[in-house]
Structures are given as structure tokens and as C-alpha cells.
C-alpha positions in Angstrom: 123.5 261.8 29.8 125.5 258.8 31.7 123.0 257.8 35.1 124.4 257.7 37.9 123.0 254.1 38.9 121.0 251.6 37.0 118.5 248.4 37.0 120.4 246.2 34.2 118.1 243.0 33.1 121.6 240.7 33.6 121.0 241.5 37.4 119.0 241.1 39.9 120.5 243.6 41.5 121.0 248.1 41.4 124.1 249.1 39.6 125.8 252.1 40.3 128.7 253.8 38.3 132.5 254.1 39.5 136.1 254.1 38.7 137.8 251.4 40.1 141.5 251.6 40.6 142.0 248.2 39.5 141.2 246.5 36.1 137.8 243.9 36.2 136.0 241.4 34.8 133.2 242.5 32.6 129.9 240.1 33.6 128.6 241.4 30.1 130.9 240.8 27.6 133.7 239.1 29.6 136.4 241.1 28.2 139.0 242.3 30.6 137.3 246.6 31.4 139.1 249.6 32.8 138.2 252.8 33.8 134.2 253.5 34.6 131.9 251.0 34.9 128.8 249.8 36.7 129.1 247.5 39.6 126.6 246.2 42.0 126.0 248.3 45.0 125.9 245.3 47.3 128.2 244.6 49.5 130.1 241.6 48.4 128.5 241.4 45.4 131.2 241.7 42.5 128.9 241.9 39.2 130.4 244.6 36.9 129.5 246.2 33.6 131.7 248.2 31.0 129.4 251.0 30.8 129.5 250.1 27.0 127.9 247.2 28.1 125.6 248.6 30.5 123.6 250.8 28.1 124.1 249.2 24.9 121.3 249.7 22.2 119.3 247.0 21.1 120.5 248.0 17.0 123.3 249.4 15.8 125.3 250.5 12.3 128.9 250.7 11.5 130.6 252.3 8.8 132.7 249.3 8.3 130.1 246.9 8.0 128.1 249.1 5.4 125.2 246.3 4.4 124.8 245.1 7.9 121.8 245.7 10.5 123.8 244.6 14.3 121.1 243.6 16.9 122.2 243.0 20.0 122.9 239.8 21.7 123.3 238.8 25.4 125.0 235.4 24.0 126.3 234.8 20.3 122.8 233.6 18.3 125.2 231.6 16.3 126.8 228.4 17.4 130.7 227.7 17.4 133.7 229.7 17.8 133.4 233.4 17.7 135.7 236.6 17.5 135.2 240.1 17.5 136.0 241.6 13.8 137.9 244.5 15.7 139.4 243.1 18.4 139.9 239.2 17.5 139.2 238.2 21.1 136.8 235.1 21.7 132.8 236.1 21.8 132.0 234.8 25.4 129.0 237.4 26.3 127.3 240.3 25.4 127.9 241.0 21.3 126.6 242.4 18.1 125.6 240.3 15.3 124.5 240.6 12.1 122.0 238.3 10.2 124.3 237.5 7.2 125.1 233.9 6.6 128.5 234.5 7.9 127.8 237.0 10.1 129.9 239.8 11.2 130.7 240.3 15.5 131.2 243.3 17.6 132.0 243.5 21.5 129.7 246.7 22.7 133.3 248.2 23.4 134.4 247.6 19.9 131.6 248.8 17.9 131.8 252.1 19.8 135.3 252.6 19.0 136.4 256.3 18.2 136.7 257.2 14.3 139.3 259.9 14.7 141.2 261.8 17.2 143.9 264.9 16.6 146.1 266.1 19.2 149.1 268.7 19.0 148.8 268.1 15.0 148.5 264.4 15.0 145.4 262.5 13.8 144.4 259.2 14.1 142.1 257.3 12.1 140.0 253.9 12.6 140.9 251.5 10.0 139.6 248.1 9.0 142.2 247.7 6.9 145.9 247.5 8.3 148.0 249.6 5.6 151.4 248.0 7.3 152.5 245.6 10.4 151.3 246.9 13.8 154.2 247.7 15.4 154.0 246.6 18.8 152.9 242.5 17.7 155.0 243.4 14.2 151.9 241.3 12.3 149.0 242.1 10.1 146.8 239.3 11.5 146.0 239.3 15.4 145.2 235.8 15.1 144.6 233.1 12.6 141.8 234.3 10.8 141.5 237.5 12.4 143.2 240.6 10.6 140.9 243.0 13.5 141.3 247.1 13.5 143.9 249.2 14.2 144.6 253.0 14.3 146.8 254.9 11.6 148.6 257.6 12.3 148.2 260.5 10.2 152.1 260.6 9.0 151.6 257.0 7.8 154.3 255.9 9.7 152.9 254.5 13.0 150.2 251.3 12.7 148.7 249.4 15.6 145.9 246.9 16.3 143.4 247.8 19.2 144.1 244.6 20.5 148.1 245.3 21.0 147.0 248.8 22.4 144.7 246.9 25.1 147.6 244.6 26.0 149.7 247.5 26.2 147.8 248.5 29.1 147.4 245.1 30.5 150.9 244.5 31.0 151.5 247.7 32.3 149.6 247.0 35.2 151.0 244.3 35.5 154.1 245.2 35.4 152.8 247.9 38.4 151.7 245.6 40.4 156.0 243.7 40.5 158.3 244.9 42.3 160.3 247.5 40.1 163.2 246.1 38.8 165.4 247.1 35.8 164.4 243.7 34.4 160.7 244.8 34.9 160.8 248.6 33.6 163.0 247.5 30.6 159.7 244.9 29.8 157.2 247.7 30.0 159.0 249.5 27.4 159.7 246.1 25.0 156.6 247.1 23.4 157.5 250.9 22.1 160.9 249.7 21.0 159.3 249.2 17.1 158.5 252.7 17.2 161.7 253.7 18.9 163.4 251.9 15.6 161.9 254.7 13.8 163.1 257.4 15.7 167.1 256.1 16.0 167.0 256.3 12.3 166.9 260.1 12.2 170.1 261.8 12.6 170.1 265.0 15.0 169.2 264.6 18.7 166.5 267.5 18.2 164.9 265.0 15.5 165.0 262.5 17.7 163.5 264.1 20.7 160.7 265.6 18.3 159.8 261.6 16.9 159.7 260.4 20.3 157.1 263.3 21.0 155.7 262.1 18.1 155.2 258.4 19.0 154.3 259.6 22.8 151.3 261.3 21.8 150.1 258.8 18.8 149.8 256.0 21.4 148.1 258.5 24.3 146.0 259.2 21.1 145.3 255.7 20.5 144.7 255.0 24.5 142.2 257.6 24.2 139.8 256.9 21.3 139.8 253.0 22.9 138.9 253.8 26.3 136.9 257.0 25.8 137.3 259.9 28.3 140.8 258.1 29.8 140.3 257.6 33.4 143.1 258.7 36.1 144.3 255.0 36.4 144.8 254.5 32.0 146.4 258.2 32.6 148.7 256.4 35.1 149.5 253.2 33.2 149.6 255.4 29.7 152.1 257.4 31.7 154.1 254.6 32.8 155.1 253.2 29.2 157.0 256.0 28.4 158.3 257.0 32.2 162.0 255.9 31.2 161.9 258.1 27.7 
């Protein structure tokens, strides 16, 4: 059962859980959070937790890193640049490490990253492995080094990272927050067109309108398993990527 309010030993200070309208700045992990977290009750006071974060375990297993025991870390043990093994962003905070000579990294989100969700006959899987380019960055690797995660959908056909998902609904924001423009709603949708490619290839326009279903609700799927229960602002910015469909 989630509390309603906490004593966290990062501060000094109560914690109590909300769902901030805006996107914010994890003091945990330092990763960029939406939807529920834990901020500090005190006025003024702008500490905030992913509730990932906030209540993470001091162990933890994950399928995907079969021989490795993850303890958890309010700062990288190891020295030197780090990324995330899912996400391929920079470790700057809270983490999970293992002990292994090259050790394997985990933001809290990350390691508690849905397996599977299905949805109006969809699934989507986890994978460590991407089986084809993620269509929205149209790569394998996030960055140099980094291949990271990405959900599969269960026709094969549609790949992306979790990273590309989270920018997804970074740049929607901030595409919110502009003034709307044709120039602006034609960039929030620059990022589905890879999937749209597969969609103008079919012939009929009832084909069509049944793969754009299709891509709709693999994305909503994917927005989903990353950020949990979705709040009503991911709703909102989920909405808005396919509001000129």
C-alpha cells in the first residue's frame, strides 16, 4: 500500500505524495519525473521524489540481469561515467548496482519497468534486446555504447526504446507549453510519422484507419507500462501526440 506521506533519509524534511501538473526534477535520481511523486510539504521547499525513488528496496533482481544481486545506491559506488542499461541516460543519483567487475546500472524507475501489457488485443513485451530500429530515433543504439530497452509489439512490427517513449512525452509538453502553431502541432507528431510509414503502405482506407488504431494504442500501451498507473497529465500529453490523427 503507497503512504500517503513519508520521512525519506535524503531529507530532513516530511514528504507527502501528489500529482503535479507539471513535469519535475527528481532530487533522487535526477532524472526528469511525471506523474505522482513525493514532495516536501514545506512551503517553499521544492525537494521531490519519483515515488520509485521514494520507496525503493535496499536489493533487487531482474530477469535481464539473471547472475546479478542489485543493492541500492544513493550515489554510483563506482567511479567514472555511468548509464542506465535501460534507459542510457547519465547515473547522477539514486541507482542500482551490481557487484560484477563491470557492473550492471538501473535508475529505480527503470528496474521497475512493466514486463508486459495487452490492450484491445495488443501486447507488449520488455525486451533487452532490440529485434529492429526503434522507430521514433530510427537506431538500435540510444547512445554510443548504450543499446538500452525498448518495448515490442506483439505483431512484430512496432519497436521503440523507453528512452524515445520518455522524450515522446517531454517534447509534448513542451510543445503545450508554445503557442499552437501549425509549425508546432506538425512537430509533436514528427515522432509517429515512422509508424505512420507503415500504415500508408496498406491499401484501403479501412486498413488504414485500423493500423493507425493499431499504432495509437501500442504507444498508449508503451506510455503505460513506463509510467505505471498514467496520471491525468501523461493522459493529456499521450492524448496530444495523436490529436491531429
Amino acid at each position: 500500500m503507497r503512504l500517503s506521506k513519508i520521512n525519506h533519509f535524503s531529507h530532513p524534511h516530511p514528504l507527502i505524495l501528489k500529482d503535479p501538473q507539471a513535469p519535475y526534477q527528481c532530487d533522487g535520481c535526477k532524472e526528469r519525473g511525471f506523474g505522482l511523486c513525493y514532495e516536501c510539504e514545506y512551503e517553499g521547499c521544492n525537494f521531490s521524489l519519483h515515488d520509485e525513488c521514494a520507496n525503493a528496496p535496499q536489493s533487487a533482481y531482474h530477469p535481464f540481469l539473471k547472475d546479478c544481486n542489485l543493492s541500492f545506491h544513493s550515489k554510483a559506488p563506482q567511479h567514472g561515467e555511468r548509464y542506465c542499461d535501460a534507459c542510457g541516460k547519465d547515473i547522477l543519483g539514486f541507482v542500482y548496482q551490481c557487484n560484477h567487475k563491470r557492473p550492471h546500472d538501473l535508475h529505480p524507475c527503470c528496474i521497475k519497468l512493466q514486463r508486459a501489457l495487452t490492450a484491445d488485443g495488443v501486447t507488449i513485451c520488455l525486451s533487452d534486446k532490440l529485434p529492429s530500429k526503434c522507430l521514433k530515433c530510427g537506431c538500435k543504439d540510444i547512445a554510443k555504447r548504450v543499446q538500452g530497452w525498448c518495448y515490442v509489439s506483439s505483431c512484430g512490427k512496432y519497436c521503440y526504446h523507453v528512452a524515445c517513449i520518455k522524450e515522446l512525452i517531454v517534447e509534448s509538453w513542451r510543445n503545450r507549453q508554445e503557442t499552437v502553431t501549425h509549425e508546432s502541432s506538425s512537430r509533436d507528431l514528427q515522432s509517429m510519422n515512422t509508424s505512420q510509414e507503415i500504415v500508408r503502405q496498406s491499401g484501403s482506407s479501412s486498413r488504414v484507419k485500423k493500423l493507425l488504431k493499431l499504432a495509437r494504442t501500442v504507444v498508449m500501451l508503451i506510455i503505460s507500462a513506463i509510467f505505471g498507473n498514467p496520471t491525468t497529465l501523461i493522459l493529456a500529453l499521450a492524448e496530444q501526440l495523436f490529436s491531429n490523427n
